[in-house]
N, C-alpha and C positions, 0 to 999 in steps of 0.2 A: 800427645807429645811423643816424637818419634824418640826413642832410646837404645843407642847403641849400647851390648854389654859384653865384654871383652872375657876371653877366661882361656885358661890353659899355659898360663906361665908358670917359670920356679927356675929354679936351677940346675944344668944339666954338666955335663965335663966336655971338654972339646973333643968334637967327632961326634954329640950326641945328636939327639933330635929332639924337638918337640910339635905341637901342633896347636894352632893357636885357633880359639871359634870366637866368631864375635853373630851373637842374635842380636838381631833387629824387631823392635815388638813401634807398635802404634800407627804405622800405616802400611800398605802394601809394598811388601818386598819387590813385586814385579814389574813396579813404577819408577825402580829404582834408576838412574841417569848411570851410574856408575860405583863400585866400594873401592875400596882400598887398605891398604896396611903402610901407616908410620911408624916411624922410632924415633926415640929422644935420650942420646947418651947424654950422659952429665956434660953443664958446659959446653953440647955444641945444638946445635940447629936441628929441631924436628926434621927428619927427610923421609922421602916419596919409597917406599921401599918392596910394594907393589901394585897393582889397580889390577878389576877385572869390569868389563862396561857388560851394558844390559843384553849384549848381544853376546857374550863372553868373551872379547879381546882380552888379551892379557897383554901388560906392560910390567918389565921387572926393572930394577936398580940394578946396575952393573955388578957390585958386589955379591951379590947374591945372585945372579943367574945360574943355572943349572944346579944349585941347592934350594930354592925357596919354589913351594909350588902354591900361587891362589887357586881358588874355587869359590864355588857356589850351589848351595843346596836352595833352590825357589820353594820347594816343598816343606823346610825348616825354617826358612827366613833366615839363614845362616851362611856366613861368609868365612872361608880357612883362610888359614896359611902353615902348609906345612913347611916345618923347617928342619932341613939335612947337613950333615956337616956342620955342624953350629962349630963358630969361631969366637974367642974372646973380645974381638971387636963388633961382633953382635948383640953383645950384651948393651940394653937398653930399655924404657918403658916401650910398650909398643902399642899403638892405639887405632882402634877401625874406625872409619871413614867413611860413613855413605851418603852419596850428592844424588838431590833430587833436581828438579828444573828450576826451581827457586828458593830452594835450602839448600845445607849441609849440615852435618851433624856429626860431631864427636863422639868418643866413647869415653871413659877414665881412665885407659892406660894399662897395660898389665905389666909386671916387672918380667924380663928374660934377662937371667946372669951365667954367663959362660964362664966357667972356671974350673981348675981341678980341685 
């Protein structure tokens, strides 16, 4: 059973940063189609907030370009997201994503709260 597990949230002040890893454990990372990072403020619609494919393209959400940076470590099974500049309206759960050729698969979300 493939398991996404999310970890590196809390609460930071605006202008901070965090960094966010999500391990991948039960089948090979390097088969992977593509990962990604979501969010889900309260109330509104989980959104797309960034992807990186098995060839390492990166796609970012307009809000966060030039602050949010993905990666990928194949040697840890581990997908980032570093995040700069944090703003109060990035405060949200934020959950990894990684799609195979005929799966996908969640993680459980970790909490980010931007506030002073």
């Amino acid at each position: 059973q493939v398991q996404p597990v999310e970890s590196g949230g809390g609460l930071v002040q605006p202008g901070g940063s965090l960094r966010l890893s999500c391990a991948v454990s039960g089948r090979s990372f390097s088969t992977l189609n593509s990962m990604g990072w979501y969010r889900q403020a309260p109330g509104k619609q989980r959104e797309k907030v960034a992807t990186i494919t098995r060839a390492g393209n990166t796609n970012y959400e307009d809000s966060v370009k030039g602050r949010f940076t993905i990666s990928r470590d194949n040697a840890k099974n581990t997908v980032y997201l570093q995040m700069n500049s944090l703003k109060p309206e990035d405060t949200a759960v934020y959950f990894c994503n990684v799609a195979y050729t005929y799966a996908v698969y969640w993680g459980q979300g970790t909490q980010v709260t931007v506030s002073e």
